[in-house]
C-alpha positions, 0 to 999 in steps of 0.5 A: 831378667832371668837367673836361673840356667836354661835346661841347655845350661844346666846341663851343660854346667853338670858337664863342667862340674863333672870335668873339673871334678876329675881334672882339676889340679889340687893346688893347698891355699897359700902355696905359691905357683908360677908360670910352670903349674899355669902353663900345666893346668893351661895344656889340660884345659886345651886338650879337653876344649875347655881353654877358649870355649867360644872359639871356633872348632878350627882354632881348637875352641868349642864354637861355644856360646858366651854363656858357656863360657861364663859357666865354665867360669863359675865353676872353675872359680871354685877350685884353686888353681893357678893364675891366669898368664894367659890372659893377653894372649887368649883373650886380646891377642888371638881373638885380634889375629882372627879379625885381622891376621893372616892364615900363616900367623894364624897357623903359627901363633894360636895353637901354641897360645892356646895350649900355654906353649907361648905367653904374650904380652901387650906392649901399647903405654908409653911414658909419655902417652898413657890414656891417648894410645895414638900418642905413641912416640916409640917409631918403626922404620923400614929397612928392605924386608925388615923394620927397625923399632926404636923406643920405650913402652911402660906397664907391660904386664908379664913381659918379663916372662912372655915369649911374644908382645903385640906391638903399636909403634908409629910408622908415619909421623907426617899424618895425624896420630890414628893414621900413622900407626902400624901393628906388629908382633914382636919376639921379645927374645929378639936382640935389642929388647931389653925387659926392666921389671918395675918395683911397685909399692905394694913390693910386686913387680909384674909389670915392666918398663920395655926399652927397643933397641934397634930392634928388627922385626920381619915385614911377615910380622906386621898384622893389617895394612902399614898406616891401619895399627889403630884399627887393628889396635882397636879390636884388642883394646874392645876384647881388653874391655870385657877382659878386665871387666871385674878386676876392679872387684877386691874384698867385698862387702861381706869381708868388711861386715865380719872386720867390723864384728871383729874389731872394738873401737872406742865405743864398742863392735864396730858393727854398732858404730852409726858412721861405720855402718853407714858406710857398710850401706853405701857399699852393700847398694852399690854391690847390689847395682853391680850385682844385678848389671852383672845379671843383666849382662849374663841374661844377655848372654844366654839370650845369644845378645851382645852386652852393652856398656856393662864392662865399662860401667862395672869397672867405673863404679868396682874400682874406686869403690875397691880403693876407698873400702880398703882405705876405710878398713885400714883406718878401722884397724888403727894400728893394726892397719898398718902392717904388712907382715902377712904373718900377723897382720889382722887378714893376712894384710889382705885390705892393705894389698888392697889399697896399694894395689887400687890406684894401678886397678883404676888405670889399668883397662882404661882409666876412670876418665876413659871409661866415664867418657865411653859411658857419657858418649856411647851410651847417654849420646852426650856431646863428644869431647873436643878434640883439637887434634884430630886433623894435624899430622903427628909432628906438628903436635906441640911437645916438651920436647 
């Protein structure tokens, strides 16, 4: 394992420094930005190679290498900047196009994307189908040179300001549940959707449930062959994996260890307390596993390899921590814990967005079970889980309904 940058990646990291040095939007903490100053700093990035850098020089990318990519990252993490809205688009459904689009959708969809023009959404969970995409009810039916969508898709990030989504429906009810499945790109203006924004219980609400009325979506639209939408779901759902890798990370163990200077308990600094600093162990070793599986995938990278289960592994493991570490400070704040007012809450209420936040992180990307069940089959070849479904045609499945 080697830390340290090649001479090729260090100077290639002077390279970015310097260009983020002259470019980089200056945004004050605490100022709010939305989808305007994002698409803004997105058109700044694109014109100078830097959006999708390991892009093929075709799609306006640098034909770059994955550990460029992660450098650029590094150092752009070191400015404030406006969020990313992008991720969808760049990073699932342009990379699923290259696999699996035609030259015309390529043509019309990844410039625009890659330039912050069009923002995209996925629209793949349903109410009753949350972990088992193949499970989707929401149907298409073909009408001349048209299909007409009818049904309901749930968490959709973003949907509420995205130009496109990238759609699964079913198609063929008569065969089992991966093999009647179509793909398709969807105009989120078009008639008959209808965007309702979900009030989450941290008071967010960046995700959507979608309703699809009647909804007609050209054939040109369809991506792979009518019956092939698992397989073309298959590829975002891998790009989807390496995406949100992290975002189970939150606060780290750094922030607890200064909360814990900071705060008096019954007896004193809570730094001293025997449980309190038990805990603050357990979460410093499980940062250290993260940190040098982190460094094995990056090493893996600049050796031009492809990581293996790391993405999974690092979201099992961050997320849960995430939830229970800021569960841990809220109780350690006492009443203090309990306040939201970022006004006068003790860090700005940072822990308690936390962990109203964390359950939607465990979920999001693949649920835990998912995830320990890729781990458990894929990586340590355990026996598969049994699957009773797997051969019955979708509308022989029992249902509640």
């Amino acid at each position: 394992m080697d830390f340290e940058d090649t001479p090729e990646e260090a100077a290639y990291r002077a390279q970015v420094r310097g260009w983020l040095g002259k470019n980089a939007l200056s945004i004050p903490p605490g100022t709010r930005v939305g989808v305007t100053e994002s698409k803004a700093w997105q058109k700044i990035k694109a014109a100078a190679g830097y959006a999708a850098i390991t892009w093929p020089k075709e799609y306006g990318g640098q034909g770059g290498t994955s550990m460029q990519n992660v450098i650029y990252g590094q150092e752009e993490s070191q400015y404030n900047l406006p969020g990313n809205v992008f991720l969808i688009g760049l990073g699932m459904a342009m990379p699923m196009l290259m696999v699996h689009g035609s030259p015309e959708q390529r043509q019309r969809y990844i410039k625009p994307a890659l330039y912050g023009e069009e923002i995209w959404c996925q629209l793949f969970s349903e109410p009753g189908a949350g972990s088992d995409l193949a499970g989707v009810r929401s149907r298409a039916e073909r009408d001349g040179d048209d299909w007409v969508i009818n049904g309901q898709k749930i968490w959709t990030s973003g949907a509420h300001y995205s130009d496109f989504g990238i759609l699964v429906v079913r198609t063929d009810p008569n065969v089992p549940k991966h093999k009647g499945l179509s793909f398709f790109l969807v105009d989120m203006k078009s008639p008959g959707v209808r965007v309702e924004r979900i009030r989450q219980i941290s008071g967010q609400s960046h995700f959507n449930e979608v309703f699809l009325e009647n909804v007609r979506i050209p054939d040109v639209n369809r991506v792979g062959a009518v019956g092939d939408g698992w397989k073309v779901a298959l590829t975002v759902l891998m790009n989807e994996r390496s995406a949100v890798g992290n975002m189970g990370a939150g606060l780290g163990i750094d922030e607890m260890i200064q909360l814990a200077r900071d705060t008096e308990l019954h007896d004193g600094p809570a730094i001293r307390n025997a449980a309190v600093r038990e805990k603050i162990a357990d979460w410093h070793v499980q940062s250290q596993g993260l940190k040098y599986t982190r460094f094995r995938s990056l090493t893996a990278l600049s050796k031009g390899q492809t990581p293996g289960p790391e993405n999974s592994i690092a979201k099992a493991v961050s997320a849960p921590r995430r939830q229970d570490l800021s569960a841990f400070a809220i109780e350690m704040m006492d009443m203090g814990g309990i306040i939201r007012d970022r006004t006068i809450s003790p860090y700005r209420a940072s822990y308690e967005e936390d962990w109203l936040s964390s359950p939607g992180i465990r979920i999001a990307g693949g649920t835990d079970e998912i995830l320990k069940n890729i781990i458990a089959e894929r990586v340590l070849k355990l026996p598969g889980e049994i699957r009773v479904d797997s051969d019955v045609a979708f509308n022989e499945l029992p249902s509640g309904r």
